[in-house]
C-alpha angles and dihedrals in degrees: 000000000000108000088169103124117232125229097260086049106053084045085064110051094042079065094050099048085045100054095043087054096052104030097016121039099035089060099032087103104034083058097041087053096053087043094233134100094218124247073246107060088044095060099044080055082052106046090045077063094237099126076057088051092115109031115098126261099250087058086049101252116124093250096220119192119242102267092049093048085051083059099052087045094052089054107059096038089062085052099039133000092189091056087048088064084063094055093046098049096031087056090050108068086038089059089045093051109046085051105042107017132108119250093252092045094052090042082044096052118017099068086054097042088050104062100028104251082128128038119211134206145171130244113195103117122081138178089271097026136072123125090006091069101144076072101065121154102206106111136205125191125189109241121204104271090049099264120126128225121225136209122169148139119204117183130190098021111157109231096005085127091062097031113120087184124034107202080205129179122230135155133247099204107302090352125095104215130182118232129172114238115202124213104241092042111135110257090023116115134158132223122201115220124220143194100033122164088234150018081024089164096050089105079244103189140174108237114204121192109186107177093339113174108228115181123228089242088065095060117112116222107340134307100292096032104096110097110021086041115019105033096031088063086037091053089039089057089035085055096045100051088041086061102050090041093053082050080054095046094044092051086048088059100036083059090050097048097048089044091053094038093054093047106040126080131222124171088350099301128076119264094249091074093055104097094219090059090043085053089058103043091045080059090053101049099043081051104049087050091045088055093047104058089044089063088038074058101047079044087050088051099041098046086055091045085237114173100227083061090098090050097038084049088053096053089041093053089045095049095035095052093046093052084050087053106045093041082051090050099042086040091062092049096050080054084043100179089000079060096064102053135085091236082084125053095217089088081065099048081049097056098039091048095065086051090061092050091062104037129091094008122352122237089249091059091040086058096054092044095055102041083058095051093046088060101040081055092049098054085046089054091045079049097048090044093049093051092051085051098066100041087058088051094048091052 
């Protein structure tokens, strides 16, 4: 594996890191106070064609590769973990929808996708449900002109305040399906949520869909389709964002750590030359590195299209989100009161860490992910190794 950056690719992210210092870090707190991204900040992201990062060129988005995309990602995660999340959700129904999409629905969607004239989210998670989401509760029934009729309540879904399409599950019958829900439909209202530990300025809302009338033409896939095809693209893409944005946030936390450490004086000398807090920020540092080059891997895999990519990006995003978590929290005891308070954005990083740690796909369900798979690779390797053996044998 080759983690050299091209040209093209270290242009990039010199834009990125350049446009997240001067739009992004010096208002991360004003916005996290007020608890809203602004109407603004959402259309410069837009018009620096980053919410049409990932749409192809034909359909006017700037079709990145993967590792340029984990760039973008990373860097505004280390400015803003709750403008991370637009990126995430927004980049879900656009990956949904250039896989599994029809033709009218992509040339439909996609331009405006692409430069923002339309937000997307993503509407899985629901009051009962959370990880258990092949047990959703939202229904559709087909009604007799061929119309379905939705009901549904989605909680928790980052920018869904701001959100102009829902890519949202339900299920028909026994099937989970994918449809599109438009802002504007009739029965369709929007709730904003306040006072979250985290992303609080994420524009987190609870979407209700009470009889609302979806046409055939605005599902996604086929009738059946929603969680095994739709969502599990939308969650891989969610997974991999969240990672490089925790390698964003930690970094965010390791700066600030070292910045504060090497000012700040305790018993006549900085806090930098005190061997506990050199312990923590070597921790950091080696971390932070380790979970980047995870997420350089999962880039590696996705660029070449390579099947162990969804298992290599789960074991990125849980690395990765526990790193953030550990360097926020370690960055907020080497400020120790100063920590605490909202003159220093590592409360935030603190706060927000946690967060990452929770959505798409909690830790918990990373764990369990990765210890099966584990297994199952380990029954493949004695196989293998049996089946060397033999042939030795035979020879």
């Amino acid at each position: 594996m080759d983690f050299d950056l091209t040209t093209e690719q270290s242009r990039a992210k010199s834009e990125f890191r350049q446009w997240v210092e001067q739009c992004v870090v010096p208002v991360a707190d004003a916005n996290d106070n007020r608890e809203q991204t602004p109407p603004e900040l959402i259309a410069e992201i837009a018009a620096n064609g980053y919410l049409g990062a990932l749409v192809a060129k034909e359909y006017g988005g700037r079709g990145m590769d993967a590792l340029t995309w984990g760039l973008l990602c990373e860097e505004v995660g280390r400015g803003s973990a709750s403008l991370l999340s637009l990126l995430t959700v927004h980049g879900m129904v656009i990956q949904s929808l250039a896989k599994w999409g029809t033709l009218a629905q992509r040339e439909r969607w996609l331009p405006k996708l692409a430069t923002g004239a339309t937000v997307g989210a993503f509407g899985l998670t629901e009051p009962n449900i959370g990880s258990d989401a092949k047990n959703i509760e939202s229904t559709a029934v087909l009604q007799a002109d061929g119309t379905y009729l939705l009901n549904a309540e989605k909680r928790w879904i980052s920018f869904g305040a701001s959100a102009d399409l829902v890519l949202v599950i339900a299920k028909v019958g026994d099937k989970a399906t994918a449809f599109l829900v438009e802002r504007g439909m009739p029965g369709f209202s929007i709730e904003p949520i306040r006072g979250m530990l985290g992303f609080r300025s994420a524009n987190i809302a609870r979407l209700l869909m009470r009889d609302v009338i979806i046409p055939a033409q605005n599902i996604v896939g086929k009738v059946g389709f929603g969680f095994s095809h739709i969502a599990g693209t939308a969650l891989d893409h969610g997974r991999y964002c969240v990672g490089w944005g925790c390698v964003g946030l930690a970094q965010a936390a390791l700066d600030a750590a070292l910045s504060y450490s090497g000012e700040r004086y305790q018993f006549e000398v900085t806090l930098n030359k005190h061997q506990l807090i050199q312990e923590m920020l070597a921790e950091m540092i080696v971390n932070v590195k380790a979970a980047r080059m995870l997420n350089y891997h999962a880039a590696f895999l996705k660029d070449r299209g390579d099947p162990s990519l969804i298992m290599e990006t789960s074991m990125a995003k849980y690395f990765a989100s526990r790193v953030a978590s550990q360097a926020a929290n370690a960055a907020v005891q080497i400020h120790g009161a100063n920590g605490c308070s909202s003159d220093y954005p590592v409360q935030r990083y603190f706060r927000d860490a946690k967060i990452m740690e929770i959505i798409e796909g909690s830790n918990q369900m990373q764990q369990i992910i990765i210890a099966k798979s584990g297994y199952q690779q380990h029954l493949v390797n004695k196989r293998a190794a049996r089946r060397s053996a033999a042939e030795g044998e035979g020879r």
